[in-house]
N, CA, C and O atoms as a GROMACS GRO file, in nm:
protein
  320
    1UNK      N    1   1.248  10.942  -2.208
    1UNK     CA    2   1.176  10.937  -2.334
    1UNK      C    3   1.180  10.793  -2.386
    1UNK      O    4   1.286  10.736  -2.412
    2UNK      N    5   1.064  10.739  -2.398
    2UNK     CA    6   1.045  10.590  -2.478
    2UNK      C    7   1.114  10.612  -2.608
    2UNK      O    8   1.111  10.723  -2.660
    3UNK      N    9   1.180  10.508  -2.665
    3UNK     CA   10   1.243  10.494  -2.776
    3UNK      C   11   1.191  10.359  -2.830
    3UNK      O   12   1.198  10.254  -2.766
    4UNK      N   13   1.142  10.370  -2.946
    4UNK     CA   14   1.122  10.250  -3.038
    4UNK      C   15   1.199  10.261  -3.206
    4UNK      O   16   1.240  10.363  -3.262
    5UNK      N   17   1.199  10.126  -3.254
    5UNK     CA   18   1.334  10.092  -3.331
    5UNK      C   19   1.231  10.112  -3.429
    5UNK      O   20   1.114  10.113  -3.392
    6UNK      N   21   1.272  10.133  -3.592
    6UNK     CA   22   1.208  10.102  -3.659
    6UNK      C   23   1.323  10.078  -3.770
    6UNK      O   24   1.442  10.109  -3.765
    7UNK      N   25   1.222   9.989  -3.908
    7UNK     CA   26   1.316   9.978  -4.014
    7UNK      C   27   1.280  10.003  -4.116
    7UNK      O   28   1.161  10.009  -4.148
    8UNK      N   29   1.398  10.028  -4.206
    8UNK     CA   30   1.394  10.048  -4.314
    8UNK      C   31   1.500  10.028  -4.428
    8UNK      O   32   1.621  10.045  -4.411
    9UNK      N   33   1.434   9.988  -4.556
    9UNK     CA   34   1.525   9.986  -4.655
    9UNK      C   35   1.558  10.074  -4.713
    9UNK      O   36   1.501  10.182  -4.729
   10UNK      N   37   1.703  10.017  -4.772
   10UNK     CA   38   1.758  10.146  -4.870
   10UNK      C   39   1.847  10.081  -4.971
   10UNK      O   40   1.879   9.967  -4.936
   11UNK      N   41   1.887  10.112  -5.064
   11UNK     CA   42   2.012  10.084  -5.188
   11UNK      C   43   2.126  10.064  -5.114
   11UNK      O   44   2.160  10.156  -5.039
   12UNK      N   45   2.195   9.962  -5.117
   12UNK     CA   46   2.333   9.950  -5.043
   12UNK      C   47   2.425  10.018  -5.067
   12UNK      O   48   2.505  10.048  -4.979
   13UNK      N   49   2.439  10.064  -5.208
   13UNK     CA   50   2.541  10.145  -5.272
   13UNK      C   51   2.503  10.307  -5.195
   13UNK      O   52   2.583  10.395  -5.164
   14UNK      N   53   2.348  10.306  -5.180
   14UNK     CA   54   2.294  10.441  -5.132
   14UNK      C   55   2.330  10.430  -5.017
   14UNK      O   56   2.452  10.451  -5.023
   15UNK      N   57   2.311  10.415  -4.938
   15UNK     CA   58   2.322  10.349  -4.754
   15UNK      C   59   2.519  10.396  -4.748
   15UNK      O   60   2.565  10.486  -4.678
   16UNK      N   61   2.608  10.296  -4.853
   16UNK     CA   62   2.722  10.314  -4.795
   16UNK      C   63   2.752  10.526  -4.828
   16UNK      O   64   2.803  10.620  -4.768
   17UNK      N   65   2.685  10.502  -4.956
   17UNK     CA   66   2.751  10.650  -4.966
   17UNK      C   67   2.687  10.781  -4.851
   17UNK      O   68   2.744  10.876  -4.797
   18UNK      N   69   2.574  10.743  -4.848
   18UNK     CA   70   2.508  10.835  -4.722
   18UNK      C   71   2.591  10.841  -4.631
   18UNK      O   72   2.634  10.951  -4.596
   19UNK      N   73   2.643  10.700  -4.558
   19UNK     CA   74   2.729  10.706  -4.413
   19UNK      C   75   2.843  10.733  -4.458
   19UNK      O   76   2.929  10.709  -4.373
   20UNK      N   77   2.894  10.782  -4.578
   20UNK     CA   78   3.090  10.821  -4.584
   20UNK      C   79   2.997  10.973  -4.545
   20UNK      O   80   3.033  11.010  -4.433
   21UNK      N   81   2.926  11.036  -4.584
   21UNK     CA   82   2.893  11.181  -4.594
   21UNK      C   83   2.861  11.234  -4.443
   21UNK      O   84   2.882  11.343  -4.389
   22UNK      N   85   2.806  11.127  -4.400
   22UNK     CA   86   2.756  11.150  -4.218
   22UNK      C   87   2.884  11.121  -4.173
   22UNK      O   88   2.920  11.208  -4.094
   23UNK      N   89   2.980  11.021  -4.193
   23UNK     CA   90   3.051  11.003  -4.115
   23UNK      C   91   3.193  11.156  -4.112
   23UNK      O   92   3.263  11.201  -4.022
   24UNK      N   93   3.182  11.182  -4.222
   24UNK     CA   94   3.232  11.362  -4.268
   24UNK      C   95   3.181  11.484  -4.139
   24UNK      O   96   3.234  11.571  -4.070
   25UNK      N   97   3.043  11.421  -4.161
   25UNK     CA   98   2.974  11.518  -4.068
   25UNK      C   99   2.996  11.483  -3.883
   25UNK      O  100   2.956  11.550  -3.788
   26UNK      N  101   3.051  11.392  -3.884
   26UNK     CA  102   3.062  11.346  -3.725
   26UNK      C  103   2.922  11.318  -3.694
   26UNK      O  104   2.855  11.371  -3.606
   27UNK      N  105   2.877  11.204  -3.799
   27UNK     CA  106   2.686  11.188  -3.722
   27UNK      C  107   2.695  11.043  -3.787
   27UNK      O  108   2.772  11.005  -3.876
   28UNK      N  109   2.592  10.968  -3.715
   28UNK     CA  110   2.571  10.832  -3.750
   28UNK      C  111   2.413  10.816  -3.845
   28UNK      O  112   2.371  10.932  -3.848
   29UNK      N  113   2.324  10.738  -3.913
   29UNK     CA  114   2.285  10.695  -3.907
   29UNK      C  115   2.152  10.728  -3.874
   29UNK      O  116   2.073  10.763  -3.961
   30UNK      N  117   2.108  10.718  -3.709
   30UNK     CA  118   2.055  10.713  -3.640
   30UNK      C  119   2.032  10.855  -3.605
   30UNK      O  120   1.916  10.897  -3.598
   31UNK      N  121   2.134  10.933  -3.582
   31UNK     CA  122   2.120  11.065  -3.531
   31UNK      C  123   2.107  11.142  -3.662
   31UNK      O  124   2.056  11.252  -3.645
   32UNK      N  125   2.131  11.122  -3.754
   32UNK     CA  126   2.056  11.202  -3.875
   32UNK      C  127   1.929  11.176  -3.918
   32UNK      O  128   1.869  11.264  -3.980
   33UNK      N  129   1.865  11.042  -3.889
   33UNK     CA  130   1.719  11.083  -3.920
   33UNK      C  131   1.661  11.112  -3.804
   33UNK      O  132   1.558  11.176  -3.826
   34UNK      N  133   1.680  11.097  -3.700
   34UNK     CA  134   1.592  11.180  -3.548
   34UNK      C  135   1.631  11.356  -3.609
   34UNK      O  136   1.540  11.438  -3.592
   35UNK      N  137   1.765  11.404  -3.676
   35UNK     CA  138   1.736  11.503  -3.716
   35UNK      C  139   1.649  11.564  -3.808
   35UNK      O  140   1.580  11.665  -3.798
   36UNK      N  141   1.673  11.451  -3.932
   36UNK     CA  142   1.520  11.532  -4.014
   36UNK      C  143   1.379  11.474  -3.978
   36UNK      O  144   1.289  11.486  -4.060
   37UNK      N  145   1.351  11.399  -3.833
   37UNK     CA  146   1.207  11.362  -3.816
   37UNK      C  147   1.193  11.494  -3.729
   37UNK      O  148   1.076  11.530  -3.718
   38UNK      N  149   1.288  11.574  -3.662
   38UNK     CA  150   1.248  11.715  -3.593
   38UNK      C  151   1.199  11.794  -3.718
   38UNK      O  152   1.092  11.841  -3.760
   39UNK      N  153   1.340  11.786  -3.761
   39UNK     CA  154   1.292  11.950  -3.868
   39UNK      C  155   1.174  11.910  -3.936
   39UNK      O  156   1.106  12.010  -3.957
   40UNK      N  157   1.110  11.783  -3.990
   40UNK     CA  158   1.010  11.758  -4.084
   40UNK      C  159   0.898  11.824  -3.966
   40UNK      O  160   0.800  11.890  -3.999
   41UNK      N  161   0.923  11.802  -3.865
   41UNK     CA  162   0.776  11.822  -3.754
   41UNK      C  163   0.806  11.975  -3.731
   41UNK      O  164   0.697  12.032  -3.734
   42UNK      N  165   0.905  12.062  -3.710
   42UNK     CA  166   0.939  12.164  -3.678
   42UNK      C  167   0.880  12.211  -3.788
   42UNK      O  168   0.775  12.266  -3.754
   43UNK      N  169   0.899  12.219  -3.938
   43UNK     CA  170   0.842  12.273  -4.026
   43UNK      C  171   0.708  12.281  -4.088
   43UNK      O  172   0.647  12.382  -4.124
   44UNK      N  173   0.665  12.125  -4.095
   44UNK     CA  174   0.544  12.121  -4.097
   44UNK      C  175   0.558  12.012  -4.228
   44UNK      O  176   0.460  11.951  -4.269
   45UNK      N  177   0.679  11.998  -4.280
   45UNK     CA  178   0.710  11.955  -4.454
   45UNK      C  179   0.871  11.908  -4.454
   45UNK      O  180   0.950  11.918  -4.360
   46UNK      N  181   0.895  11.853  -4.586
   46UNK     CA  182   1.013  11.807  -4.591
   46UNK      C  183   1.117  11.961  -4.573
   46UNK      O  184   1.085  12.072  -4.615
   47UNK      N  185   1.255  11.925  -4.494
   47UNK     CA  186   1.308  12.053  -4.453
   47UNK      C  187   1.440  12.058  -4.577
   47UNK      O  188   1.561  12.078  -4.564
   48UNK      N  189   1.379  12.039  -4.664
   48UNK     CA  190   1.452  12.067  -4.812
   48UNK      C  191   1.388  12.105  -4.938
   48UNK      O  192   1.277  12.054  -4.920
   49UNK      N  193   1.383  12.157  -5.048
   49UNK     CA  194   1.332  12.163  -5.182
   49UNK      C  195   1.368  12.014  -5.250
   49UNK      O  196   1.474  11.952  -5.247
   50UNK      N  197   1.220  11.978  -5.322
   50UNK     CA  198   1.209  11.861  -5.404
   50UNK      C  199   1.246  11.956  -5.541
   50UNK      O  200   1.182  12.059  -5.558
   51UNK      N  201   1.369  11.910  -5.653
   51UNK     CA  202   1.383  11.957  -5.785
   51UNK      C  203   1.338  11.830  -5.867
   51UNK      O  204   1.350  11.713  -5.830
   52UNK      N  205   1.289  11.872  -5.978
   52UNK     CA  206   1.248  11.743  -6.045
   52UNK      C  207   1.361  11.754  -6.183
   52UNK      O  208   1.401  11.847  -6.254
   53UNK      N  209   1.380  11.631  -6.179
   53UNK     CA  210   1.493  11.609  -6.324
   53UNK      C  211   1.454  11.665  -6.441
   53UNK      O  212   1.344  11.721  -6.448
   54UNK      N  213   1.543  11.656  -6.557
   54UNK     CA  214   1.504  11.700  -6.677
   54UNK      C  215   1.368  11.608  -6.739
   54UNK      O  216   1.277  11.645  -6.812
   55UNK      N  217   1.398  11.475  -6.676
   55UNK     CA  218   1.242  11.372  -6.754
   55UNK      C  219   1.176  11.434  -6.707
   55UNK      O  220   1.153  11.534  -6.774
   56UNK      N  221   1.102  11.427  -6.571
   56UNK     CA  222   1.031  11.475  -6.477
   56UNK      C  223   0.981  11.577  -6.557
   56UNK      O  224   0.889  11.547  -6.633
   57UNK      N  225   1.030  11.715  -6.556
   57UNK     CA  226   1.012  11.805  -6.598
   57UNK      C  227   0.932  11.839  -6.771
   57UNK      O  228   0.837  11.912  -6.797
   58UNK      N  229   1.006  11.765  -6.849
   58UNK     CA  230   0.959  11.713  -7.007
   58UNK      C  231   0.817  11.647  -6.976
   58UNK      O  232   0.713  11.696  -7.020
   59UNK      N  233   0.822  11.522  -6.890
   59UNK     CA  234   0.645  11.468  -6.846
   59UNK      C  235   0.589  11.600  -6.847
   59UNK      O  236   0.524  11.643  -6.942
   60UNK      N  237   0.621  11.686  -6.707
   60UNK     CA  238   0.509  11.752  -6.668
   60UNK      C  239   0.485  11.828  -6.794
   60UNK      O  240   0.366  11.821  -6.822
   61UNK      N  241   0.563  11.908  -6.891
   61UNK     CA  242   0.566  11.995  -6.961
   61UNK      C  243   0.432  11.896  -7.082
   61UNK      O  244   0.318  11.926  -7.120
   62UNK      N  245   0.518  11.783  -7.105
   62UNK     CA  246   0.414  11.712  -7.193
   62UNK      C  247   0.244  11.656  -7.152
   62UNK      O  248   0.159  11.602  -7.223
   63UNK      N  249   0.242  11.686  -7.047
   63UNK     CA  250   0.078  11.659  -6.980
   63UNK      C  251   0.107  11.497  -6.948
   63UNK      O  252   0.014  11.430  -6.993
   64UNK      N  253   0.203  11.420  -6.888
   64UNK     CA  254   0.180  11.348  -6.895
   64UNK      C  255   0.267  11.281  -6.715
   64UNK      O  256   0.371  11.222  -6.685
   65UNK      N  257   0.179  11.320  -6.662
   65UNK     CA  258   0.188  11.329  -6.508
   65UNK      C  259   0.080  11.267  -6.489
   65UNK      O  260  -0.033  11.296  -6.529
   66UNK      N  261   0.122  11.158  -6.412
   66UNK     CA  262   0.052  11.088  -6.266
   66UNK      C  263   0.016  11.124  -6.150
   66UNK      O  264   0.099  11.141  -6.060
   67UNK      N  265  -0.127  11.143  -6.131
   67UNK     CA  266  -0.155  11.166  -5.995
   67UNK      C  267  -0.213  11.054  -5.862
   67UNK      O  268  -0.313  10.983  -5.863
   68UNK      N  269  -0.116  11.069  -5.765
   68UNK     CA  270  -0.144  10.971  -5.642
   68UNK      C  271  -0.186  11.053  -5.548
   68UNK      O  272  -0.162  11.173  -5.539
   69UNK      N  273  -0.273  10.962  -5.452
   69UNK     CA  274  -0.364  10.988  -5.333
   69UNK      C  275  -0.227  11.009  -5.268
   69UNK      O  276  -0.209  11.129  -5.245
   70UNK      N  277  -0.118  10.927  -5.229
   70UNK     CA  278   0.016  10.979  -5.125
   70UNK      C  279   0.100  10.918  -5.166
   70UNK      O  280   0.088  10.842  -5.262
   71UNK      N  281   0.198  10.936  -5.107
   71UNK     CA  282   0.352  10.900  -5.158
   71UNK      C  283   0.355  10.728  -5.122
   71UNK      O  284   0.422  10.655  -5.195
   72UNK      N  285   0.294  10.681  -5.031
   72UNK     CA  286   0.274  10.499  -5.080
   72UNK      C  287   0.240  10.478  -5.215
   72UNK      O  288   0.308  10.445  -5.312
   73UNK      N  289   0.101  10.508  -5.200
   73UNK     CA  290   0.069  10.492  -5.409
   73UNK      C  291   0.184  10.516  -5.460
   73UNK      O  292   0.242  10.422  -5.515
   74UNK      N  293   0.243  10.642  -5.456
   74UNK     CA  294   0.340  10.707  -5.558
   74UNK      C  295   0.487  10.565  -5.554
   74UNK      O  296   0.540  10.511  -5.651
   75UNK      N  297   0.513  10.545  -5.418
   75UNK     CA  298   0.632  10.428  -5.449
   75UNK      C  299   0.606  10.336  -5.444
   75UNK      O  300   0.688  10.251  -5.408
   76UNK      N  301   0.459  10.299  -5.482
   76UNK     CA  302   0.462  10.107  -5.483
   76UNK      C  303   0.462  10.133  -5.636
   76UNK      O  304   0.527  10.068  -5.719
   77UNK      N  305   0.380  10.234  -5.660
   77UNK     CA  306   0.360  10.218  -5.846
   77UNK      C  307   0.506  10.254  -5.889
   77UNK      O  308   0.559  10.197  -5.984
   78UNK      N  309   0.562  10.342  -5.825
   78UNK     CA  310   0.699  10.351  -5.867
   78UNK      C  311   0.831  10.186  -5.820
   78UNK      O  312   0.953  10.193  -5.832
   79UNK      N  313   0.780  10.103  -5.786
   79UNK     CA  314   0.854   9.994  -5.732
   79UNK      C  315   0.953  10.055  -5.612
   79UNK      O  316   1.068  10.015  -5.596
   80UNK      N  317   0.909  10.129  -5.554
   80UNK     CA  318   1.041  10.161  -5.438
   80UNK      C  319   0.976  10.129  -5.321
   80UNK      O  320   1.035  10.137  -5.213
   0.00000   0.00000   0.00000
């Protein structure tokens, strides 16, 4: 099987705490997202529930939700 590298950013503070939790789990890194790029394809969708916070929630309640064409729009306008 061809293997290609890819990259990506993340919060350093996020990044270290992710790998104490994998490293709990006996998994690296690497072998946890080849796991959720299966299950995302196995499922069809993210292989978790999105909850939205209490703001989140107050927006939507208040009509005052943003709509994006996809989740790029959604995190450049969001700066992530």
């Amino acid at each position: 099987m061809d293997k290609e590298d890819i990259e990506l950013e993340m919060d350093v503070e996020l990044k270290e705490q992710f790998e104490k939790v994998l490293e709990s789990l006996g998994l690296d890194i690497n072998t946890a997202f080849n796991i959720f790029a299966h299950e995302v394809i196995k499922q069809g969708k993210l292989p978790f529930e999105l909850v939205p916070n209490q703001e989140t929630v107050e927006a939507m309640q208040d009509g005052k939700v943003t709509h994006y064409k996809n989740s790029k729009e959604m995190f450049d306008a969001l700066g992530i």
